[in-house]
N, C-alpha and C positions, 0 to 999 in steps of 0.2 A: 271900148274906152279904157284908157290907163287907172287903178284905180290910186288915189295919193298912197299906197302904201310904197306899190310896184317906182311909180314913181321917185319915191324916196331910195329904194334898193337901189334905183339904177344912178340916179343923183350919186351917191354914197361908193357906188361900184368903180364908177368913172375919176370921183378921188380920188380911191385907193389905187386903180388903176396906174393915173399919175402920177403919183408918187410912187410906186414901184419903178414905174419907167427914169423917173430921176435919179430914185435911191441906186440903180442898178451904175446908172452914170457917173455919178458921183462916189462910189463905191470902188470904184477905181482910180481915183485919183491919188496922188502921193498926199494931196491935205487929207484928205480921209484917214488914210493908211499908219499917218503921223498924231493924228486926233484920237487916235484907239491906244495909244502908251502911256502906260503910267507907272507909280512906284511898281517894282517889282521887289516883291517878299524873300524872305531871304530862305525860309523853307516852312513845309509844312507844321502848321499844330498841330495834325494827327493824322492819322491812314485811317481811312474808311473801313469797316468790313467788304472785303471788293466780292466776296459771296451776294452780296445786296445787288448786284448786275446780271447775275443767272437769270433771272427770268426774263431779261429783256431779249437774252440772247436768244436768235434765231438758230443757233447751233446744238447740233446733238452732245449727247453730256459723251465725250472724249477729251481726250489732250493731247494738240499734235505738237510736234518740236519745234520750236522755233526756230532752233540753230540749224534744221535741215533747209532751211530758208536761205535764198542768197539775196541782203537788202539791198544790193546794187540794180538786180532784179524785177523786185518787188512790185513797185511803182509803174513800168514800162511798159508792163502786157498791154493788149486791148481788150478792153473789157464791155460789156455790155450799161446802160445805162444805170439799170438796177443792180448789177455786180459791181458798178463803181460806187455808190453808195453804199455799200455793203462795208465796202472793204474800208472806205474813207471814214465810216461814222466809227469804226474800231471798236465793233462789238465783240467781233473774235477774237479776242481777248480775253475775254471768260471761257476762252477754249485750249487757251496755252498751258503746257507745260509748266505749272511753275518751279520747277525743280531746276531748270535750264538755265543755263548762262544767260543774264539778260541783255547780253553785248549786240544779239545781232537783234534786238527790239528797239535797245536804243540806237542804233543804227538806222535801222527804218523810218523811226519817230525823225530822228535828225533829217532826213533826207524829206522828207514830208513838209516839216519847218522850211525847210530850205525852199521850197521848191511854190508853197502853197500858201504862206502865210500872208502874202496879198490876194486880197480879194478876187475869189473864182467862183461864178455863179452856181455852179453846179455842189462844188466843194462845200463853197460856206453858207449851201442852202440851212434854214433855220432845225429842220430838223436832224440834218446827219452834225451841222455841230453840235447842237445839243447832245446829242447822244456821243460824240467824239469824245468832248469836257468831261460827261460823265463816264467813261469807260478810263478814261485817262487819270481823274480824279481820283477812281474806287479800284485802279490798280497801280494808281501812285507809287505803293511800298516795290513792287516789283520793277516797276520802271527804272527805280533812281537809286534801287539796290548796286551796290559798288560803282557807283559812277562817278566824275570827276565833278569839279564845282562848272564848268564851263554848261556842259550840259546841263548840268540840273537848272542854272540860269535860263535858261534859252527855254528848256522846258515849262518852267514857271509861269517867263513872261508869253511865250506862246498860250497857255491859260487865259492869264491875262489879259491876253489883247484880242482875242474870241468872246470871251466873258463878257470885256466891254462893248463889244460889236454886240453882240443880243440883248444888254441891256439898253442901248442909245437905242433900237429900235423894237422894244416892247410894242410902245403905246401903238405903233403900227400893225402888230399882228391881228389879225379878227379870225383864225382859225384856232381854235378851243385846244386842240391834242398839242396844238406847238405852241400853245401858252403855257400849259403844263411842262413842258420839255424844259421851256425858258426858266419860270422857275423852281424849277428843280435843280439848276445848273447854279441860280443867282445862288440859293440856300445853301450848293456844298460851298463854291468859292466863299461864302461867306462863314463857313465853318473849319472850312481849313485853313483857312488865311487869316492872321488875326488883321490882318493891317485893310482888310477888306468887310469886315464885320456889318458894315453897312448893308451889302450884297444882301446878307444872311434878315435884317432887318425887312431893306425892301420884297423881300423873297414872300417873305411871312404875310407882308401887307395883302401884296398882289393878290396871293392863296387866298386867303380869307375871302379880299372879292369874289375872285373867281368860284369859290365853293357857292357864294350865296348868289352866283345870276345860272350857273349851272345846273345844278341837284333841286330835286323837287323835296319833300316834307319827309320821304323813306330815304334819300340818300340815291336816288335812279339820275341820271342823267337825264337834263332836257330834248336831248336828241334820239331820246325814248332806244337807243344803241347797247344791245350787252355788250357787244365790244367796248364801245366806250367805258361801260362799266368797267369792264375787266383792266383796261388799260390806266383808267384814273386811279385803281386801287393798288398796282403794281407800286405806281408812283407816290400814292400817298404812304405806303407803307416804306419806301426806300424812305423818302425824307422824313419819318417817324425815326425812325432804326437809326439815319442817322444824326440826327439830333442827341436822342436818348447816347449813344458814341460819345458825341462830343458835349454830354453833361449838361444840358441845356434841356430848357423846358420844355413840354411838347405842347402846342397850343390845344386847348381845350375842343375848338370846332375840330381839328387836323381828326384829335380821337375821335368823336361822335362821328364824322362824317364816316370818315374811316369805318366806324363799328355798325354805321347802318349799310356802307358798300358791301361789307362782308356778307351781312344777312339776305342781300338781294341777291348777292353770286349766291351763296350758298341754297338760297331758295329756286333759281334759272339754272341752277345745273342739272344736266341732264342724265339720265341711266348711263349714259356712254361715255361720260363724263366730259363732257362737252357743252358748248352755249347752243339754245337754240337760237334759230337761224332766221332771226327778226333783226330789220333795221338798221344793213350795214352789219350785220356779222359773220364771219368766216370760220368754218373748222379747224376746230384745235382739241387737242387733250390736255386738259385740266390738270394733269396726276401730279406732274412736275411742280406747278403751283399750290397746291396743296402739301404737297410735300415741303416746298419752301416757306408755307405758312408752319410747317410743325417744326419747324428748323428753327423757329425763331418763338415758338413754344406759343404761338397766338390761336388762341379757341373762336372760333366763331359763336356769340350769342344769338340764340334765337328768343326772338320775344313770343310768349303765350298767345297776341294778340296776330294773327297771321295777314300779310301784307300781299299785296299785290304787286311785282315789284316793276314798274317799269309798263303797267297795266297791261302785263303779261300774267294769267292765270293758268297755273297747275289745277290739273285732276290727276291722284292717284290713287289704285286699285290694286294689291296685289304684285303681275306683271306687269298693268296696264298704265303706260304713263300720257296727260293728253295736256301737251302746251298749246293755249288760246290766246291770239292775240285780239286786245278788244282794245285798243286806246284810239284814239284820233289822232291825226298826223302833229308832229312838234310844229313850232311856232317857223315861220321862213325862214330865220338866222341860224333854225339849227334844224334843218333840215337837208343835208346833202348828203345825207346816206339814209335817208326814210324811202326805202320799198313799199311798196302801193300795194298792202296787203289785210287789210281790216280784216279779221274772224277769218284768218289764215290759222293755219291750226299744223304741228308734228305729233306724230305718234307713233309710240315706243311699245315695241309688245318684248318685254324680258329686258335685256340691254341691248334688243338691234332695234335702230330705228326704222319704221315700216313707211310714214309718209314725211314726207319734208317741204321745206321750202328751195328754191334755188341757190341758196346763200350769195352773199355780195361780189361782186367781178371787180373789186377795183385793185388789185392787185393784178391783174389781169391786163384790162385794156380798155379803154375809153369804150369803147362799145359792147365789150363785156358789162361793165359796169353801168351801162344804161339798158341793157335788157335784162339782166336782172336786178333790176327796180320795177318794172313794167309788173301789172297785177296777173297775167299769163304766169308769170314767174312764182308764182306763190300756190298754194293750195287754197283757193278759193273760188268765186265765184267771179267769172267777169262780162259783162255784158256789149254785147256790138262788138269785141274783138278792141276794146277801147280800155285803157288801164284809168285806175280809179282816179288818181292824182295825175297832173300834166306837168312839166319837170319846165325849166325855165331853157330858153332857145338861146337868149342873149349873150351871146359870147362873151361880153364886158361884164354884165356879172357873175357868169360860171368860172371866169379868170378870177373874178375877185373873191367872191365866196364859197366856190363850188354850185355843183349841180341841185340850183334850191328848186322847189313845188312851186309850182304856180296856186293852185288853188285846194282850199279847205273842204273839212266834212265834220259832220259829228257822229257820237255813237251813242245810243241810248238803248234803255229798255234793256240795260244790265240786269241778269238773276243769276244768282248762285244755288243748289242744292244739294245737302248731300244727307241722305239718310241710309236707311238699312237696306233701300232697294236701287237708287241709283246714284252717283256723280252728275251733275249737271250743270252745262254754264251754256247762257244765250244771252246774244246783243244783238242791233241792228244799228245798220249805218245806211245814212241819207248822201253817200258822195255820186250815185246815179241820180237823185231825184233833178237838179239844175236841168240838166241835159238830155235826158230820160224819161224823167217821169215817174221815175223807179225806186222802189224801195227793199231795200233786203235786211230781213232777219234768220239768223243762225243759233241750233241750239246742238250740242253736242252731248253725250252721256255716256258714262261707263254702267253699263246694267251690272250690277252683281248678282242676282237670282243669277241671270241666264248666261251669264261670260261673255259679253261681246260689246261693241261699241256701238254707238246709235245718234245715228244724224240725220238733221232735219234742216232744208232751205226751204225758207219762203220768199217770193218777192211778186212785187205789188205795183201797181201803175196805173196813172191816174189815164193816160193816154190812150185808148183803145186802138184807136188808130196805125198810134208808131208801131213799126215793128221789130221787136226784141229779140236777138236771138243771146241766149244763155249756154255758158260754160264754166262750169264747176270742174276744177281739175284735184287730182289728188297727186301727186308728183312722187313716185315710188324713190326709194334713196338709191343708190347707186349698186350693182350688183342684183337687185332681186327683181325675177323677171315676172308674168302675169299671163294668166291663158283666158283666153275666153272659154267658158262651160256651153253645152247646146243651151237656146233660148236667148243668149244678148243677153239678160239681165244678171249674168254672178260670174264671177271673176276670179282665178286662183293665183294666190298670191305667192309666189314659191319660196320661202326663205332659205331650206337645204333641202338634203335630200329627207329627213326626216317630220319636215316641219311647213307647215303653209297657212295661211290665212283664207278666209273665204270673204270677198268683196260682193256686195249686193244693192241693188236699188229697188226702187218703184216702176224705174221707168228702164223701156228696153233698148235703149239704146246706147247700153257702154259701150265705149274704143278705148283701145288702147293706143295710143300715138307715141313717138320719143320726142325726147325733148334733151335737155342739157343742164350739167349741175354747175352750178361755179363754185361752191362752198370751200371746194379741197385746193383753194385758192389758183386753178387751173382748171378747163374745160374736161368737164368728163361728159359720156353719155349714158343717159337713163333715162327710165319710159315711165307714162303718166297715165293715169287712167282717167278717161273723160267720160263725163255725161252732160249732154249737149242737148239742146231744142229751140223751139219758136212756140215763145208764148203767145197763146191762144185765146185766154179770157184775162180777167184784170189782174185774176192772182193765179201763181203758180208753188204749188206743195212737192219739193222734190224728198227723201226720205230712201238713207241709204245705211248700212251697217257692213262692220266688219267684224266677221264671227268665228270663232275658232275652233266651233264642234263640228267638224268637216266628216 
């Protein structure tokens, strides 16, 4: 039976649906085309710091020539879907030369105008113009250096009439990252334009909403995602930065919110200096961004009071770093990048990571990115070969809102410890009990007397009957391989030729199997270590460690 929520989702799906199908229509037409003009400004109030666009860039810190470019060129190749996005949203730009002639950029730019500025669906998808505006905006000064009044026109109202295109269709977005995109774009046009100031008005409003249905009480994203985290805070700090530029107040929530994202990045960063790899996140290094935080002389506060962020829980020891994920799945509206991974758990011995998650596929491929979401994918526990969460079928609304959960869980029986003999954190989550019967509790520990790590699974079932068969996986990171020792029961972990960990259980039956990583936002292969069986009475005590006195 449908319940009225699902109901409502698909109601809602089938609108939005709709109206994409019209807007694409109508978005074509010459009334359209002629409804997006308006005054055109006669030049900028001021140039951005265009440094404020490095981090967006997906480009290594180089600078190639522009003038080795021929912009007749440019435009022609055939490019890949993802390469044409790439190239259209004019991010690489924070990669030129700026010492160079800027003859053949305005060249390019011109022939782009020319060619593009009626509505192309791929083109003036909401995210690569956003990103277009702002690359165009925050490298303004070099564009329209030595250039004639013709161009610098053409260039303006091309702004313009993009700017207005994302603004007439706001209210239609329901994807969270490209309402951000929107406005950040509304805020600089309304900062560099005085004849536009409005923009910069509605910009602000928007934000404020959007801060207060997103972010929980620390500043975490509802979509419990450190990527999202990391992503919203690139963008709240560009639109700080350029406010304070252009002399203007910075709103009070913009800092707070701001000052609690920092504290959750900087509390989820990892030894490797990296996010871990919960809920829709992908492998990156940090260093850059941080670095762009010292650039603009911004300290991260930590408060005395230590937070959970994202009900992601750190243990640290020493070497030993242990990320715990204990939250319940986000709410269905923000749920299209939640991996079905409850007391999924990474860990770091020194700065290499030892166990991981699968990290998210959706840079990847539609199938990538729905196997790893699947709880197989995770370092945890999954029962029947069945993932925790069921991910939504309905093609009407994975078009409209992405890939949502079908169904919830909770997590209880939260403890934290930590005294002079160990680190400790344990939860249990009821998302087997519906369908199962089954209940699992997880407690992890860093011992410090003895130097090693120490884990315990319980799971419980009211069902004698059913039959359950369990796997607990531990998903090694990529690179380090594992031997079976004589006896089944202990495992070596190889990290070099120097260094190895020792894997153990209770029970004799580890395998090692492979499996596959998506993290490095491409398929790699890497092997997992499994402990597997057929529960036999109502509760089953699994109890494993990873030790390093070999």
């Amino acid at each position: 039976m449908i319940s009225l929520r699902t109901a409502y989702y698909y109601i809602q799906a089938v609108k939005i649906n709709l109206i994409k199908i019209f807007k694409k229509i109508y978005f074509k037409t010459g009334f359209y085309k002629k409804s997006l003009a308006s005054k055109v400004p006669s030049q900028f109030f001021f140039f951005p710091n265009p440094f404020l666009m490095s981090c967006f860039s997906n480009y290594r810190k180089f600078a190639f020539q522009i003038n080795d470019l021929d912009p007749n060129k440019f435009w022609e190749q055939n490019y890949s879907y993802k390469e044409k996005s790439e190239l259209h949203n004019f991010l690489w730009l924070s990669s030129i030369d700026r010492k160079d002639d800027s003859y053949t950029l305005r060249k390019i730019i011109t022939l782009w105008n020319l060619d593009n500025l009626k509505y192309k669906q791929h083109i003036w998808e909401t995210s690569v113009i956003s990103k277009r505006l702002m690359s165009w905006i925050l490298n303004a000064d070099i564009i329209l250096k030595n250039s004639n009044f013709e161009f610098k026109r053409n260039f303006i109202e091309s702004i313009i009439i993009q700017t207005n295109h994302l603004k007439k269709n706001f209210k239609y977005e329901v994807n969270h990252q490209k309402k951000i995109e929107v406005i950040t774009v509304l805020i600089l046009s309304g900062l560099v334009f005085k004849e536009y100031e409005e923009n910069f008005q509605v910009g602000l409003k928007e934000l404020e909403k959007l801060i207060e249905i997103f972010f929980d009480s620390n500043g975490f994203p509802l979509t419990r995602s450190p990527d999202d985290l990391l992503n919203y805070t690139k963008y709240f700090l560009l639109i700080k930065e350029v406010i304070k530029d252009a002399q203007k107040y910075v709103p009070d929530t913009l800092e707070s919110t701001l000052e609690k994202n920092l504290e959750c990045l900087k509390q989820i960063t990892t030894p490797a200096n990296s996010l871990p790899l919960f809920n829709g996140s992908i492998e990156g290094d940090l260093t850059n961004f941080y670095d762009y935080l010292n650039h603009f002389k911004i300290k991260i506060k930590i408060k005395k009071s230590k937070i959970n962020a994202g009900n992601i829980h750190v243990l640290k020891n020493k070497k030993d770093t242990i990320f715990f994920e204990a939250g319940a799945p986000p709410k269905k509206n923000y749920s299209s990048c939640y991996q079905s991974g409850p007391l999924s758990f990474e860990y770091f011995f020194e700065d290499q990571k030892i166990i991981t998650n699968s990290g998210f596929g959706v840079n990847i491929s539609n199938k990538a990115r729905l196997l790893s979401r699947f709880t197989s994918s995770q370092s945890a526990l999954c029962l029947n070969d069945t993932s925790i969460v069921g991910f939504e079928k309905n093609s009407l609304m994975n078009k409209a809102y992405g890939f949502l959960i079908k169904r919830n869980f909770k997590v209880s029986n939260l403890e934290n410890t930590n005294n002079s003999n160990e680190i400790r954190i344990g939860a249990g989550h009821d998302a087997y009990f519906t369908n199962l019967g089954c209940l699992h509790n997880r407690t992890i520990s860093i011992d410090k007397i003895n130097n090693k790590i120490v884990g315990h699974d319980k799971i419980t079932r009211k069902n004698l009957n059913a039959k359950i068969k369990y796997d607990i996986r531990f998903h090694l990171y990529p690179g380090l391989t594992a031997v079976q020792t004589i006896g089944g029961s202990t495992l070596l972990i190889q990290i070099n030729k120097n260094k190895a960990l020792l894997f153990s259980s209770n029970e004799n039956n580890l395998k090692i199997e492979k499996s596959i990583f998506f993290g490095a936002q491409k398929v790699l292969d890497n092997y997992c270590i499994l402990i597997s069986g057929i529960m036999e009475n109502n509760e089953k005590n699994i109890n494993w460690e990873i030790n390093k006195k070999i």
